[in-house]
C-alpha positions as CSV (number, residue, x, y, z in Angstrom):
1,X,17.0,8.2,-18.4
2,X,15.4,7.9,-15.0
3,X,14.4,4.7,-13.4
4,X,11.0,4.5,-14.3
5,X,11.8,4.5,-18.2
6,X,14.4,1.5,-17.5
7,X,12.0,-0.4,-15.4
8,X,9.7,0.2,-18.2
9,X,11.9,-0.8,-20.7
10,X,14.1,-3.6,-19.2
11,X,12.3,-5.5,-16.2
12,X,10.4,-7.5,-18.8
13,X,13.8,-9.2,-19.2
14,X,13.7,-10.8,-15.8
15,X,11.8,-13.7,-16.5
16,X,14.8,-14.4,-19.4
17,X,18.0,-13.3,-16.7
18,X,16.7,-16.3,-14.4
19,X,16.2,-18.7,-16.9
20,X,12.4,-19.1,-16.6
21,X,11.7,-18.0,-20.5
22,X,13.8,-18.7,-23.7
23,X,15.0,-14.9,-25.1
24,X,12.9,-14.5,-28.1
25,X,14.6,-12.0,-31.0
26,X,13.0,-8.6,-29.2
27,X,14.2,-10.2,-25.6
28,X,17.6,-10.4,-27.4
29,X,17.5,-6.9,-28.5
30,X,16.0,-5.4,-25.3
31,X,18.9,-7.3,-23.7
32,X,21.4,-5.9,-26.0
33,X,20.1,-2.2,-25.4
34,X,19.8,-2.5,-21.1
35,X,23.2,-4.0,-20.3
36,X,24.3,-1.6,-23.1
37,X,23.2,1.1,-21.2
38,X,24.5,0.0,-18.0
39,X,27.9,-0.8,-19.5
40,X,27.6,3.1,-20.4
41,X,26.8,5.0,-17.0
42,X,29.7,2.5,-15.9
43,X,31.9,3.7,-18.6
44,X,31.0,7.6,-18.0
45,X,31.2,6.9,-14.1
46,X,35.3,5.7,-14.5
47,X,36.3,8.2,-16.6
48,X,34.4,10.8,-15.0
49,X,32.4,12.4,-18.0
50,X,29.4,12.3,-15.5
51,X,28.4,15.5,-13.9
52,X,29.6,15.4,-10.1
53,X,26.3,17.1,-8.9
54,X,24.4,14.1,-10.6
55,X,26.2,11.4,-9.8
56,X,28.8,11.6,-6.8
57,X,32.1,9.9,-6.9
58,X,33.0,9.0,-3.4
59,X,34.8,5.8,-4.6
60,X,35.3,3.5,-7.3
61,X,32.5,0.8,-8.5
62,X,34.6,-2.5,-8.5
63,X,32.1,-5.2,-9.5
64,X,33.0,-9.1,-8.6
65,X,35.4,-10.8,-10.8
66,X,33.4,-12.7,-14.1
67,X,30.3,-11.0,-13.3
68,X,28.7,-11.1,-16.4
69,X,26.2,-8.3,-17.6
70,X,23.2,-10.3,-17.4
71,X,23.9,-10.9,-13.4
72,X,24.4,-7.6,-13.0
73,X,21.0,-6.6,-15.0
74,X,19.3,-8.9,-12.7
75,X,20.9,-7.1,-9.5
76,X,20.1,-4.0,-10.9
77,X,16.6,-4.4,-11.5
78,X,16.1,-5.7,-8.5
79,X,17.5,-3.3,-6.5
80,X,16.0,-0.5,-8.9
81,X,12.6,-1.4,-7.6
82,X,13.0,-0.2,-4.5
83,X,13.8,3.0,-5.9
84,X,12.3,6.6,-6.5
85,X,10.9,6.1,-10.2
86,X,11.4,9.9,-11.2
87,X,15.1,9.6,-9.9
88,X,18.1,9.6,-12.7
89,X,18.8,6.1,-13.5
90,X,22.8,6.6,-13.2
91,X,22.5,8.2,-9.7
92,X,21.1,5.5,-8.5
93,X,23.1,2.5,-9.8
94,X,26.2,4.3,-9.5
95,X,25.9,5.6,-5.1
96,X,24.1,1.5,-4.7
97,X,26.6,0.2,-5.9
98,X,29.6,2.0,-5.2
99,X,28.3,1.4,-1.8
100,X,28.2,-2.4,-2.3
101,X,31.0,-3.2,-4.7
102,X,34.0,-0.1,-3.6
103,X,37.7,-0.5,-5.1
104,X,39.9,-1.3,-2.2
């Protein structure tokens, strides 16, 4: 998935991660299925089932203790917009953040 298709898909969500709109039943699905598919790249990123020349692993991605998935949608969606829309989705997230949040 590249970042355009996730923008697409998830930054509707925002308005629901801040608090500003009650999660109707599609919010709650769309929800489901974006922090779904973060948790994944995350999973594939720690056990290394992503392909190096996609997705370099420099250092570990240790995220704040008891951040919850829908802060870390909201961090990623922000910082997503910023982004190249045609790049892969779990390049991106994975060098931003490893660059914010390393293992020490």
């Amino acid at each position: 998935m590249d970042v355009g298709d996730f923008l697409s898909r998830c930054s509707g969500l925002k308005a629901v991660l801040t608090g500003e709109k009650d999660a109707d039943l599609a919010d709650q699905k769309n929800l489901f299925g974006c922090t779904g598919h973060l948790s994944g790249i995350f999973k594939d990123y720690r056990i290394g089932v992503l392909k190096s020349n996609q997705v370099p692993k420099a250092v570990g991605i240790c995220l704040p203790e008891g951040m919850t998935d829908s802060e870390l949608l909201l961090i990623v969606l922000d910082e997503l917009q910023a982004q190249d829309r045609s790049a892969t989705l779990a390049k991106v997230i994975t060098s931003t953040l490893s660059v914010w949040w390393p293992c020490k």
